[in-house]
PDB file of the backbone (N, CA, C, O) and the ligand in Angstrom, with CONECT records:
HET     ZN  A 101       1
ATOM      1  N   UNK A   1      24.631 137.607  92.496  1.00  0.00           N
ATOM      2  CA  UNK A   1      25.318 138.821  92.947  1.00  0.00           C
ATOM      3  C   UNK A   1      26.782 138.528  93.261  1.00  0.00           C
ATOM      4  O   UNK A   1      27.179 137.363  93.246  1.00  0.00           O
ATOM      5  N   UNK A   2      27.617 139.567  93.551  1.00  0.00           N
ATOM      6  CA  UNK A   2      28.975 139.658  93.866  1.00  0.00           C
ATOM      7  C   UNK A   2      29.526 139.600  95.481  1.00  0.00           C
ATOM      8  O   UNK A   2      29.334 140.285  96.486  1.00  0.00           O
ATOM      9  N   UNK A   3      30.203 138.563  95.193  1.00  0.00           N
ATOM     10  CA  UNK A   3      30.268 138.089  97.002  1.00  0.00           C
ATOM     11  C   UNK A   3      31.139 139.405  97.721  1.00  0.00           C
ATOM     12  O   UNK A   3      32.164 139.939  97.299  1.00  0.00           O
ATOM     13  N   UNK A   4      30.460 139.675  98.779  1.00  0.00           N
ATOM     14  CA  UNK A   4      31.002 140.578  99.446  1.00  0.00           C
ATOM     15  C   UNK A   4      31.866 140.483 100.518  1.00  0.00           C
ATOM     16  O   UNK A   4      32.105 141.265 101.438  1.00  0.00           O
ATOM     17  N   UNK A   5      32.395 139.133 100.176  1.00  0.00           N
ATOM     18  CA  UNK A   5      33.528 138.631 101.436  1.00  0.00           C
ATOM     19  C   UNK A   5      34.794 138.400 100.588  1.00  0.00           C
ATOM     20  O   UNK A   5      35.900 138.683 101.049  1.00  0.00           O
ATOM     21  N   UNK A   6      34.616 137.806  99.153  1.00  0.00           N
ATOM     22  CA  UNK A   6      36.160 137.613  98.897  1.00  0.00           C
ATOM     23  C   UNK A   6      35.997 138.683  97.410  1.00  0.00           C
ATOM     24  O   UNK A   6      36.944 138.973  96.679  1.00  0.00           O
ATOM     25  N   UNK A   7      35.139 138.959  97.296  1.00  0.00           N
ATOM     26  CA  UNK A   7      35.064 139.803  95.853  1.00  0.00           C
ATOM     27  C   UNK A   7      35.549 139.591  94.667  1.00  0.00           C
ATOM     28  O   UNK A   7      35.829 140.452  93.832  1.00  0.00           O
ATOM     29  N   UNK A   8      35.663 138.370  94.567  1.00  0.00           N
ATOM     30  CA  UNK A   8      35.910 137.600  93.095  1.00  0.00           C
ATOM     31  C   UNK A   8      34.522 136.621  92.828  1.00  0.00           C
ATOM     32  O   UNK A   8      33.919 136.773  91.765  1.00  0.00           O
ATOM     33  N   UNK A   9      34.058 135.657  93.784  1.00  0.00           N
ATOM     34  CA  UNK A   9      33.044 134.960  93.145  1.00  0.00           C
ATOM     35  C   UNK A   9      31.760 135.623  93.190  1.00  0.00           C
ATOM     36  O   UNK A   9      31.585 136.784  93.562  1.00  0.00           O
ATOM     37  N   UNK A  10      30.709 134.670  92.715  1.00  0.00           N
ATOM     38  CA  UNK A  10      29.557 134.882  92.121  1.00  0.00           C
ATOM     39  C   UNK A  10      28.632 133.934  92.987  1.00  0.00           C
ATOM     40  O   UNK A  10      28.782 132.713  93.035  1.00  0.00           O
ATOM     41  N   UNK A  11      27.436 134.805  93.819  1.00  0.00           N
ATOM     42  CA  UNK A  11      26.502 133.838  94.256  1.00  0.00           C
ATOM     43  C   UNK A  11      25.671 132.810  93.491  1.00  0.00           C
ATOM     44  O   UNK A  11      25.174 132.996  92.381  1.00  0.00           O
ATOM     45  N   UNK A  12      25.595 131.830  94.144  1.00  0.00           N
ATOM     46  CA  UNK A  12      24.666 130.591  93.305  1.00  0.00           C
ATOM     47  C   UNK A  12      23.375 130.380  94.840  1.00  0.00           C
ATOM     48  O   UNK A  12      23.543 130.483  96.055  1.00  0.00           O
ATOM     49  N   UNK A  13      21.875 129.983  93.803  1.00  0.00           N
ATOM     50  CA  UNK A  13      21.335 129.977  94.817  1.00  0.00           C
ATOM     51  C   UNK A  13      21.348 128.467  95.503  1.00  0.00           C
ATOM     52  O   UNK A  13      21.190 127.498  94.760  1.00  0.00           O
ATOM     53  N   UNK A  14      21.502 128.311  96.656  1.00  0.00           N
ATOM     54  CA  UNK A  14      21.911 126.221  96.938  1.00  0.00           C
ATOM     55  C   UNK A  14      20.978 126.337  98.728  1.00  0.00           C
ATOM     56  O   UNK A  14      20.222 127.307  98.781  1.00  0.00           O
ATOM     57  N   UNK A  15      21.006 125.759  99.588  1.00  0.00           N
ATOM     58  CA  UNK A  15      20.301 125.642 100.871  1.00  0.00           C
ATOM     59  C   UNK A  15      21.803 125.559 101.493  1.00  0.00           C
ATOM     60  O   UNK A  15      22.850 125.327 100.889  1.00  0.00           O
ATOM     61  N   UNK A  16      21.639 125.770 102.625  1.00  0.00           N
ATOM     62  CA  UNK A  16      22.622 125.923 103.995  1.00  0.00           C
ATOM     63  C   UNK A  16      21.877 125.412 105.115  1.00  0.00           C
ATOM     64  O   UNK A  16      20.651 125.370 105.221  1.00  0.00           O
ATOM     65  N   UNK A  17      22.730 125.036 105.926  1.00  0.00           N
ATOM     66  CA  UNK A  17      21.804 124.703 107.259  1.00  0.00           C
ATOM     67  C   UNK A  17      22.795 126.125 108.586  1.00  0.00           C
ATOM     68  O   UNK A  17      23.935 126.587 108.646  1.00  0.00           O
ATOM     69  N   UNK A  18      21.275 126.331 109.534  1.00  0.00           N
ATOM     70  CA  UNK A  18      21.988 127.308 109.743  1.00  0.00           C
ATOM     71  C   UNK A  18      21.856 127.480 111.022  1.00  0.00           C
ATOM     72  O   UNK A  18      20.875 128.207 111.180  1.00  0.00           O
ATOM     73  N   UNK A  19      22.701 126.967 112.853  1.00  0.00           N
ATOM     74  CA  UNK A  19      22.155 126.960 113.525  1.00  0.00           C
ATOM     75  C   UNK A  19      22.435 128.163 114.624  1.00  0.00           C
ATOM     76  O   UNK A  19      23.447 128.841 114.799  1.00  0.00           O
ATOM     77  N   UNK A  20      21.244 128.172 115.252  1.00  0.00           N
ATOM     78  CA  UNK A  20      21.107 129.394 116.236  1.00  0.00           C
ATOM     79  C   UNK A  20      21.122 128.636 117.856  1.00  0.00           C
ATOM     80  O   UNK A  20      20.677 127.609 118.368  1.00  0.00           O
ATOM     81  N   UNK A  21      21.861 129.740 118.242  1.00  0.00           N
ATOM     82  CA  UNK A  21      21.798 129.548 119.808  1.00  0.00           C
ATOM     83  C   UNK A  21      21.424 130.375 120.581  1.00  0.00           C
ATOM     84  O   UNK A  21      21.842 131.528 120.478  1.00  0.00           O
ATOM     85  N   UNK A  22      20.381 129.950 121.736  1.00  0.00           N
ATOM     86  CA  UNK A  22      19.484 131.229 122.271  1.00  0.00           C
ATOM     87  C   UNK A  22      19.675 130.310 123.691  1.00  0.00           C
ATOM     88  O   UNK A  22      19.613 129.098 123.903  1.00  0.00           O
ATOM     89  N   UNK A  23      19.924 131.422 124.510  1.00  0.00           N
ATOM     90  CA  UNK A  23      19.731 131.089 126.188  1.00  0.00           C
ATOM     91  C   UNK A  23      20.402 129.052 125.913  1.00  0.00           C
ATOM     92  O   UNK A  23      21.434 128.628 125.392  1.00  0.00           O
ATOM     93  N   UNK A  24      19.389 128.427 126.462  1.00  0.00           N
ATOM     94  CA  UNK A  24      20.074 127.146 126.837  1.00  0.00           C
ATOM     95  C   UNK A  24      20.067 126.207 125.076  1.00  0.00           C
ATOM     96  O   UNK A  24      20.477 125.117 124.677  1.00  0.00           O
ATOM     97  N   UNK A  25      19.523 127.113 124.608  1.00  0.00           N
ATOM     98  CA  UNK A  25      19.112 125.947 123.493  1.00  0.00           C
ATOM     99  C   UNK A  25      19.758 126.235 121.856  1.00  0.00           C
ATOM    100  O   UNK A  25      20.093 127.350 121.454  1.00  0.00           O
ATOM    101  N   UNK A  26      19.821 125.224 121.218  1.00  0.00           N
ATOM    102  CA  UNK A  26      20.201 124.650 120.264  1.00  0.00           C
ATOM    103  C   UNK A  26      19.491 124.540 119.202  1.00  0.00           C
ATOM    104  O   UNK A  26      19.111 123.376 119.329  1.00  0.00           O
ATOM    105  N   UNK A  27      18.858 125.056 117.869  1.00  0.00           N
ATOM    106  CA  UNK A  27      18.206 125.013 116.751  1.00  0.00           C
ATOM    107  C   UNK A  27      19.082 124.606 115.659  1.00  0.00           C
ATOM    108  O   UNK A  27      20.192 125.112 115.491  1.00  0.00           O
ATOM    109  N   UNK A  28      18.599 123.711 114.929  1.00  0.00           N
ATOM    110  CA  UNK A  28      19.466 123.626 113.519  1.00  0.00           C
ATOM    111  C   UNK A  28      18.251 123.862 112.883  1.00  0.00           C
ATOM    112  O   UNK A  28      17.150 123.646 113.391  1.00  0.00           O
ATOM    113  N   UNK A  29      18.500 124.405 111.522  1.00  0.00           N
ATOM    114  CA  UNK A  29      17.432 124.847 110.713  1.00  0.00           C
ATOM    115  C   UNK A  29      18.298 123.882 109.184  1.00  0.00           C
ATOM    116  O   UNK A  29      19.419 124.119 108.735  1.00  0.00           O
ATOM    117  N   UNK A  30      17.497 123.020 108.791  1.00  0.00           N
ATOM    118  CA  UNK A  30      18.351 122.622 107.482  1.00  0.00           C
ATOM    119  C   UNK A  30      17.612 122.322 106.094  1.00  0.00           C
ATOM    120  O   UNK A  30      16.501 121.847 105.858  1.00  0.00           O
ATOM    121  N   UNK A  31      18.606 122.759 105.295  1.00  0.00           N
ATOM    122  CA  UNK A  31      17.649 123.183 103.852  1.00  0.00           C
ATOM    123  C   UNK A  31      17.453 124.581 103.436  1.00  0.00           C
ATOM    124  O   UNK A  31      16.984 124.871 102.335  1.00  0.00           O
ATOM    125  N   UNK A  32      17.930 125.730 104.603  1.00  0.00           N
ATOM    126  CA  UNK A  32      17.275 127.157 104.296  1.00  0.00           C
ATOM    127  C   UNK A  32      18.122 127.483 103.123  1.00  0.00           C
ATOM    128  O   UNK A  32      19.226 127.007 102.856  1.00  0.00           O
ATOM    129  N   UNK A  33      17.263 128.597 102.291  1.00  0.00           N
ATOM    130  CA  UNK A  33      17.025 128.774 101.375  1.00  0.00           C
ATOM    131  C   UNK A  33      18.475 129.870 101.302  1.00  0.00           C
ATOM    132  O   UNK A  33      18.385 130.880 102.000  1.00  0.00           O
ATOM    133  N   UNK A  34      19.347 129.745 100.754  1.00  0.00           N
ATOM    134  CA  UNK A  34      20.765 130.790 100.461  1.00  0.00           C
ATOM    135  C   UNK A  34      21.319 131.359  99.219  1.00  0.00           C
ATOM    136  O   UNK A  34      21.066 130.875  98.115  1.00  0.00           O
ATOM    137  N   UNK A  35      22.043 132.343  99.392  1.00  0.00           N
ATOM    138  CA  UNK A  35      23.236 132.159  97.951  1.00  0.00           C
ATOM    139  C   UNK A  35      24.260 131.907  98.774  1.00  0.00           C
ATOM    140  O   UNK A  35      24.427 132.068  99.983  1.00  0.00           O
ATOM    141  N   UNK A  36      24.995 131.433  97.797  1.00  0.00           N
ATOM    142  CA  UNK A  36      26.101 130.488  98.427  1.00  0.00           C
ATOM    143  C   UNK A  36      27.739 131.110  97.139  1.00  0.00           C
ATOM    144  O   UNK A  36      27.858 131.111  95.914  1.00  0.00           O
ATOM    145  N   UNK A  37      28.643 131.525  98.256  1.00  0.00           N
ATOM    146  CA  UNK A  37      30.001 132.058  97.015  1.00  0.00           C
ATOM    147  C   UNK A  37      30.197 130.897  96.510  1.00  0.00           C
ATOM    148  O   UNK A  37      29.903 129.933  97.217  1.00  0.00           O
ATOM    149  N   UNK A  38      30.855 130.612  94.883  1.00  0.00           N
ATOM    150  CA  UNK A  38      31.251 129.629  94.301  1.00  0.00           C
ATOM    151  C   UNK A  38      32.529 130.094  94.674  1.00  0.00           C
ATOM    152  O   UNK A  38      33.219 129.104  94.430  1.00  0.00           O
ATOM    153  N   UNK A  39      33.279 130.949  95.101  1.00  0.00           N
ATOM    154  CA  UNK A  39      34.391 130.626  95.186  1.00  0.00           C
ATOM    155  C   UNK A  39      34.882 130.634  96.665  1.00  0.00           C
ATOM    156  O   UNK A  39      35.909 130.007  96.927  1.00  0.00           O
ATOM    157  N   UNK A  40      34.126 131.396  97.790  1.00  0.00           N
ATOM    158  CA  UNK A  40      34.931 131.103  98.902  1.00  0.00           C
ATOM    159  C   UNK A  40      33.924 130.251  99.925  1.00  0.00           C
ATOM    160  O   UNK A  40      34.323 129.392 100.710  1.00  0.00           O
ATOM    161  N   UNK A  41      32.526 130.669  99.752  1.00  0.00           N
ATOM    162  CA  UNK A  41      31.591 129.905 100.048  1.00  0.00           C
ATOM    163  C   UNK A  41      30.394 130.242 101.521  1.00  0.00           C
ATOM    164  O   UNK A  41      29.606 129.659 102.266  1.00  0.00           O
ATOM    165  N   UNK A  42      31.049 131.786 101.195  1.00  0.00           N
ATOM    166  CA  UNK A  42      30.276 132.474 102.256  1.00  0.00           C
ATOM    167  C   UNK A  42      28.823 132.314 101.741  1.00  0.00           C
ATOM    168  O   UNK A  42      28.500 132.406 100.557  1.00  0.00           O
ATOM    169  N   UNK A  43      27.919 132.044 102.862  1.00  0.00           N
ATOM    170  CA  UNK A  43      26.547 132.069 102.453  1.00  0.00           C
ATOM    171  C   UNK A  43      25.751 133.600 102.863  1.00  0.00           C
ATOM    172  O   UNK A  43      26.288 134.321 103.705  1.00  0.00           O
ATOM    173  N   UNK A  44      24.514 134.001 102.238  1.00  0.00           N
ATOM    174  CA  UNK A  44      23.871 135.152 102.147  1.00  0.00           C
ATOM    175  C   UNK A  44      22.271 134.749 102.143  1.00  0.00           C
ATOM    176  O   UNK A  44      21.638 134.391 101.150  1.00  0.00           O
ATOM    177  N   UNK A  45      21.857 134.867 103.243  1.00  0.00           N
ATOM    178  CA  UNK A  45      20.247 134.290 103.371  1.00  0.00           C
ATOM    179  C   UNK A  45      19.551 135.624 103.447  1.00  0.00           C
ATOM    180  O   UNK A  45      20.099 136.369 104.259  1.00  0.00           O
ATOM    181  N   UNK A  46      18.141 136.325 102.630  1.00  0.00           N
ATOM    182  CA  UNK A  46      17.495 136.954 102.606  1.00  0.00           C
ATOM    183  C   UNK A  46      17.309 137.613 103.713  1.00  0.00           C
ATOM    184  O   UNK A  46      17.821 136.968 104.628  1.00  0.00           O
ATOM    185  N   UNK A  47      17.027 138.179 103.934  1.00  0.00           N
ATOM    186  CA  UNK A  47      16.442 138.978 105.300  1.00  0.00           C
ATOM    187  C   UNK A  47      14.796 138.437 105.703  1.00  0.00           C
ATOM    188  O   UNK A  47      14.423 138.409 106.875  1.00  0.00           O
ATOM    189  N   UNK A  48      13.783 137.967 104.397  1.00  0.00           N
ATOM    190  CA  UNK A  48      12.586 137.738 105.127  1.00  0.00           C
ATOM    191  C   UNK A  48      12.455 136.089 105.553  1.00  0.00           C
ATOM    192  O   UNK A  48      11.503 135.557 106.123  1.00  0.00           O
ATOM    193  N   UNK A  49      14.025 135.306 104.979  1.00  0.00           N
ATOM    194  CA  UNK A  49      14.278 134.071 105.748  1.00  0.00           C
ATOM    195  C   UNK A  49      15.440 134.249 107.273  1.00  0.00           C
ATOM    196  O   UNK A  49      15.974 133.487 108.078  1.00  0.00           O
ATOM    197  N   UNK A  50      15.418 134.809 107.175  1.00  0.00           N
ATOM    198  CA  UNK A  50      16.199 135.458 108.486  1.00  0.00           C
ATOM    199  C   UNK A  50      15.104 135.646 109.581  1.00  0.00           C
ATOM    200  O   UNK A  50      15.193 135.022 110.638  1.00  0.00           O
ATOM    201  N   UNK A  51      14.114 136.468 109.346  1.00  0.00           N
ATOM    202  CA  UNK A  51      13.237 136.588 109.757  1.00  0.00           C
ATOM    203  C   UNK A  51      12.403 135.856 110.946  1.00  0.00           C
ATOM    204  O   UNK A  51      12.243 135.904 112.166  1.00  0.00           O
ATOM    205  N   UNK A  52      11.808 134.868 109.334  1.00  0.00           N
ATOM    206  CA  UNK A  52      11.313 133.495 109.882  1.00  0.00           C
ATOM    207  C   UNK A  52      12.112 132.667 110.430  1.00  0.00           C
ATOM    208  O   UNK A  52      11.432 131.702 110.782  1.00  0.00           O
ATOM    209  N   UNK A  53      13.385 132.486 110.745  1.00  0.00           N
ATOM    210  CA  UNK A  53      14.115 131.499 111.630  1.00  0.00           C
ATOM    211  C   UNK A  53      14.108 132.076 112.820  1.00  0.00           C
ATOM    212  O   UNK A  53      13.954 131.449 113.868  1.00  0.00           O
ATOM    213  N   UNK A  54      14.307 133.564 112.725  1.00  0.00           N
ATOM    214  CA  UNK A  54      14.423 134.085 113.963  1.00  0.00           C
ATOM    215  C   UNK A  54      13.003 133.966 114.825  1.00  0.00           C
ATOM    216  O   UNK A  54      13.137 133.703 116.020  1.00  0.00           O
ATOM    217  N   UNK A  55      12.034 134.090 114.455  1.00  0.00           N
ATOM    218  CA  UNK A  55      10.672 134.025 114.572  1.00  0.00           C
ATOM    219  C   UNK A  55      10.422 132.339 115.270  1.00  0.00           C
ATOM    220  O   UNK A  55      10.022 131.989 116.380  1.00  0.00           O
ATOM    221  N   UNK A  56      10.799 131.660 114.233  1.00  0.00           N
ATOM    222  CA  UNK A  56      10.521 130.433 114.514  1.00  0.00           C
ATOM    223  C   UNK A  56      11.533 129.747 116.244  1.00  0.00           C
ATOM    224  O   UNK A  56      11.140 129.100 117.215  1.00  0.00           O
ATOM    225  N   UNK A  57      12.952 130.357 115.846  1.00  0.00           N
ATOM    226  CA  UNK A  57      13.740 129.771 116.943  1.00  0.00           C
ATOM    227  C   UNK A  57      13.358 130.392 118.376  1.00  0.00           C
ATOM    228  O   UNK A  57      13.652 129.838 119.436  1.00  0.00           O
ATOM    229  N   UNK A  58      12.591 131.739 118.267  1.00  0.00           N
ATOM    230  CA  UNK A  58      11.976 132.190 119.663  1.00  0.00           C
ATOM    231  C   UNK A  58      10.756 131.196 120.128  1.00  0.00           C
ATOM    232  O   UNK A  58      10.751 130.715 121.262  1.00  0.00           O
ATOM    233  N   UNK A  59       9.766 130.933 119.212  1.00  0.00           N
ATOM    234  CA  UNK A  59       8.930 130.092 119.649  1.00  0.00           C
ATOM    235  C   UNK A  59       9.466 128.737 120.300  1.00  0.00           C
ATOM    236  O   UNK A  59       9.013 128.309 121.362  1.00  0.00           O
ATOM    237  N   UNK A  60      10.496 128.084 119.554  1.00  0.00           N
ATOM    238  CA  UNK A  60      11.019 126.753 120.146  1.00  0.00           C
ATOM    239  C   UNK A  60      11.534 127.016 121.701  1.00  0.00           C
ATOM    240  O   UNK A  60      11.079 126.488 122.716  1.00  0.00           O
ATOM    241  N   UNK A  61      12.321 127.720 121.630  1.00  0.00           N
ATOM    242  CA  UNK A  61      13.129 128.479 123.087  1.00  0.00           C
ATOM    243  C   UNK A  61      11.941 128.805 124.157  1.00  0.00           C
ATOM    244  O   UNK A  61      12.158 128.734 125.367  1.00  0.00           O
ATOM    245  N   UNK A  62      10.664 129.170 123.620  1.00  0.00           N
ATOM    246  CA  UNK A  62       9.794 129.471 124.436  1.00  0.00           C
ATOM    247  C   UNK A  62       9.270 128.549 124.732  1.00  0.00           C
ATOM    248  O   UNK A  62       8.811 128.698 125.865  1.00  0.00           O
ATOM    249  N   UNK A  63       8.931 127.038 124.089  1.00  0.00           N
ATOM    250  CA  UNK A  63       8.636 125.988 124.763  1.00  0.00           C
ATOM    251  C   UNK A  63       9.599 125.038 125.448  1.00  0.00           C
ATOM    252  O   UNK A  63       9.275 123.950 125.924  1.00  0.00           O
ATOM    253  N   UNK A  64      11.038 125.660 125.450  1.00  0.00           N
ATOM    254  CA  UNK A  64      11.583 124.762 126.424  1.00  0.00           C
ATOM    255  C   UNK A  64      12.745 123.758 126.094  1.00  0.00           C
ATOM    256  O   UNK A  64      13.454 123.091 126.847  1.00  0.00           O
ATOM    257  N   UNK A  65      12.717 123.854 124.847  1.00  0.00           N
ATOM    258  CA  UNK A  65      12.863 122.841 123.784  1.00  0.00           C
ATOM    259  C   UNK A  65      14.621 122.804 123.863  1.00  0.00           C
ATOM    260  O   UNK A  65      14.907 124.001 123.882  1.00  0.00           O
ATOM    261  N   UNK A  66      16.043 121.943 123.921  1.00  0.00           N
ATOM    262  CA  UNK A  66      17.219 122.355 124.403  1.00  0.00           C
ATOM    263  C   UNK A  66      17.474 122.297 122.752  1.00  0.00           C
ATOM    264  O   UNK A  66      17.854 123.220 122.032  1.00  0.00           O
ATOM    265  N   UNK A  67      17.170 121.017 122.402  1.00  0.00           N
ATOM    266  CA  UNK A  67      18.118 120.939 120.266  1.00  0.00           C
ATOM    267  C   UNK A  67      17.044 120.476 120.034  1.00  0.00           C
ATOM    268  O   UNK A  67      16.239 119.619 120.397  1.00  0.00           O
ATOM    269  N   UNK A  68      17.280 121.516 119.095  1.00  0.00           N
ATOM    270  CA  UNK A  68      15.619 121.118 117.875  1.00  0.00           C
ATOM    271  C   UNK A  68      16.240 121.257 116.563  1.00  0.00           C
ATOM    272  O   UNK A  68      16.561 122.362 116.125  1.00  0.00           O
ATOM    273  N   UNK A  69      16.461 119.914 115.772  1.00  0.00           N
ATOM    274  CA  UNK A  69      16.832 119.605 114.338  1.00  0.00           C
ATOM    275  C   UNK A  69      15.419 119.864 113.284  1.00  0.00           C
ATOM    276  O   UNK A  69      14.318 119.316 113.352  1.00  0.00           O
ATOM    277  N   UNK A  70      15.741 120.539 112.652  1.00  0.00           N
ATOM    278  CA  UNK A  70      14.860 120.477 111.498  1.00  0.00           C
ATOM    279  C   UNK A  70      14.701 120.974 110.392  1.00  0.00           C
ATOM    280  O   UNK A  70      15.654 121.749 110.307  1.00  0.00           O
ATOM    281  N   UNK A  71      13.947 121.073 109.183  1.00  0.00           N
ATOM    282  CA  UNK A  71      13.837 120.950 108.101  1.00  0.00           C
ATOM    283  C   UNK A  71      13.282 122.214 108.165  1.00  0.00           C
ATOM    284  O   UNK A  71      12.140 122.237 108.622  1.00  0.00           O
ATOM    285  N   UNK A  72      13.900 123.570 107.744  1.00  0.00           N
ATOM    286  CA  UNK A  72      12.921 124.744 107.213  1.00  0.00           C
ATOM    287  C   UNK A  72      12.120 124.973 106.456  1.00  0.00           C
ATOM    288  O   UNK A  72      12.220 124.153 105.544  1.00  0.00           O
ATOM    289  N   UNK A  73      11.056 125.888 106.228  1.00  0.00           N
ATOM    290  CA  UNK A  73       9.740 125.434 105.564  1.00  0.00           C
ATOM    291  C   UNK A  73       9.459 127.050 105.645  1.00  0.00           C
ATOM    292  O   UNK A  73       8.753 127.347 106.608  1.00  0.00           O
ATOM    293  N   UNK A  74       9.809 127.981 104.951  1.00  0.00           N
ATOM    294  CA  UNK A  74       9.367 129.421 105.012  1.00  0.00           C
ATOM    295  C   UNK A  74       7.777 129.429 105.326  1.00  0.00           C
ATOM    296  O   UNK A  74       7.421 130.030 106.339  1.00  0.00           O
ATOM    297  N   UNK A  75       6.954 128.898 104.646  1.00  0.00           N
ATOM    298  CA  UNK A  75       5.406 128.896 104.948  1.00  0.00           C
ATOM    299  C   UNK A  75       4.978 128.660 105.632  1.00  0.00           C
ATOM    300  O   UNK A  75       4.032 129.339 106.034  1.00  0.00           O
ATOM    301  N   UNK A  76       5.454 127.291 106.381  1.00  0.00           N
ATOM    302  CA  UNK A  76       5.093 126.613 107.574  1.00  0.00           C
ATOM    303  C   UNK A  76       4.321 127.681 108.792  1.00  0.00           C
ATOM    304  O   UNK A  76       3.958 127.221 109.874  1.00  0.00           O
TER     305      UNK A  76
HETATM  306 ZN    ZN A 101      33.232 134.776  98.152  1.00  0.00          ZN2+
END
């Protein structure tokens, strides 16, 4: 698709790492699944991987957890 930040490049699909911050804590999510601009390099993650990070980073936050590094896994 057509990047909607600089409107010349073209998404490619590549992984991003993408981290969230909630109350005290720290998530990196790395590997998630993106399009990525070839030319300016804004990334564009699905909405049902959006989802699941968001999903996933409440559960971590709910156990307490301050930085949690890891490897995304949509299925998981
Ligand atoms: Zn762009």
């Amino acid at each position: 698709m057509k990047c909607m930040i600089c409107k010349h490049g073209e998404t490619t699909k590549g992984t991003t790492t993408v981290t969230l911050e909630k109350d005290n804590s720290t998530i990196v999510f790395k590997e998630v699944p993106a399009h990525i601009c070839d030319n300016c390099g804004e990334t564009y993650i699905d909405d049902t991987v959006t989802k699941a990070l968001l999903n996933k980073a409440r559960e971590i936050v709910k156990n307490g957890v301050e930085v949690d590094i890891r490897k995304f896994e949509l299925a998981a």
